[in-house]
N, C-alpha and C positions, 0 to 999 in steps of 0.2 A: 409543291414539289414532292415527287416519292421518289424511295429508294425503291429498286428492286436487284435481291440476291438471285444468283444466275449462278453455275458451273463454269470456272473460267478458263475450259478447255480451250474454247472457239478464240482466244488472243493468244497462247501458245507463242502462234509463229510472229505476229506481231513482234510480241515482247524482248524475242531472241534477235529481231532484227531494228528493233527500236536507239534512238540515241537518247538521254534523258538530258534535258533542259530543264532548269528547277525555272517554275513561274516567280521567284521571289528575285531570280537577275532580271529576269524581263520587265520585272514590274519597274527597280529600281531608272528605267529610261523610257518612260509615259508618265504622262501630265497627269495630275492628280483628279483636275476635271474627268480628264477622260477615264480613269479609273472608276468614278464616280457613275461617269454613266453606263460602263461596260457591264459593271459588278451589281447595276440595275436589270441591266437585260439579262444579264447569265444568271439571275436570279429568279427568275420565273422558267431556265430549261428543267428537264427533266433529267434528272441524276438518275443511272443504274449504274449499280455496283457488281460485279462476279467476284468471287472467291477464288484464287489462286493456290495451290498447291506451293508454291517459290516464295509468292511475292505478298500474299496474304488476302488482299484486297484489291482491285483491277475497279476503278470508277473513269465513267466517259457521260456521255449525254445522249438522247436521243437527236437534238437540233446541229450538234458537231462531236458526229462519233469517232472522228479522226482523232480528239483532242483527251488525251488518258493520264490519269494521274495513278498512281500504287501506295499502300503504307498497309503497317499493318494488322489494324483494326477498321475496322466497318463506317466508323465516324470518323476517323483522321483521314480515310480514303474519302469520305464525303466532303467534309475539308477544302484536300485537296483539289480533289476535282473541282468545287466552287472556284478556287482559286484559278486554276489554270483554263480554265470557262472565261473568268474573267480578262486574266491578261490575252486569252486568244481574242476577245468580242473587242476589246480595247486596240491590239493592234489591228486588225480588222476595218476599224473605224477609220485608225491612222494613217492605214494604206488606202483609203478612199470604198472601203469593199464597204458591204452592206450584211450585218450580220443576219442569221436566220430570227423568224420570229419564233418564239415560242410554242410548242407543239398543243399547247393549252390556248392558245389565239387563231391557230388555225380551224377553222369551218369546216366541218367534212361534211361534204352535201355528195356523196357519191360510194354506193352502196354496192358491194361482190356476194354474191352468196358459195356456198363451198360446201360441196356435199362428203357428210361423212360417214362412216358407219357408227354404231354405237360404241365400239370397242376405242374407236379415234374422238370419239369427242369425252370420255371419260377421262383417258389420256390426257387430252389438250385440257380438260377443264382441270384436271389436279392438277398441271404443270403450272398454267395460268395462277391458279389458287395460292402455290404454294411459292410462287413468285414474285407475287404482290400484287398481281397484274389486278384489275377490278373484271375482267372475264376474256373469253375466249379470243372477241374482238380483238379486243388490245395485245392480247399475246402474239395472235397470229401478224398485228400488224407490225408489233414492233420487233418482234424475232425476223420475220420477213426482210424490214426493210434497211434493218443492222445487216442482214447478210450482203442484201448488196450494194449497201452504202460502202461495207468494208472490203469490197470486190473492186471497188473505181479508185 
């Protein structure tokens, strides 16, 4: 699992139109098996964190980036988020849905090339670098596909 620190401009509007449900009611009304198993799966997503101006901390997932937790330090937001990963893959289960797998389990056999100038991939590589990302790849795909995950 990695953390990655982000700018947490881009959940703004989110945040201002969010309702907060603490995962620790939710938990209290699921089976403890299914806890068991939920808190197996959400433990292999990928946690990223932003930093918030308000709220200190802003953690979600790449596998369900719908699903955000806040606090405010960098570990109690990671925490959190475990947590609320967990009661989402748990009721998930309970409602017959089928949680996502893993972005570490999925296979990527399908390859984009993107041409840049030098100016744009020194950019992208420090951004990536200083994000946590392990290179350009993964920044581009996971910045990419946070945007339009959080578009639907």
């Amino acid at each position: 699992m990695s953390t990655n620190l982000r700018d947490g401009s881009g959940a703004k509007e989110f945040l201002e139109n969010r309702t907060k449900t603490s995962p620790t009611d939710l938990k209290h009304s699921l089976k403890a098996t299914l806890l068991r198993k939920a808190k197996k799966i959400a433990g292999e997503y990928r946690i990223t964190i932003e930093r918030n101006e308000r709220l200190g901390f802003i953690g979600s997932s790449v596998e369900l980036p719908t699903v955000f937790a806040d606090a405010r330090t960098a570990e109690m937001c990671y925490q959190a988020t475990q947590e609320a990963l967990m009661v989402a893959v748990a009721t998930m289960i309970e409602c017959g849905q089928r949680p996502p797998q893993p972005a570490s389990a999925k296979k990527r056999n399908e390859q984009v090339n993107v041409r840049l100038t030098s100016e744009e991939k020194i950019l992208l590589s420090n951004a990536a670098s200083s994000l946590g990302f392990k290179g350009i790849s993964d920044f581009i795909r996971n910045t990419a596909l946070n945007r339009i995950l959080s578009n639907h």
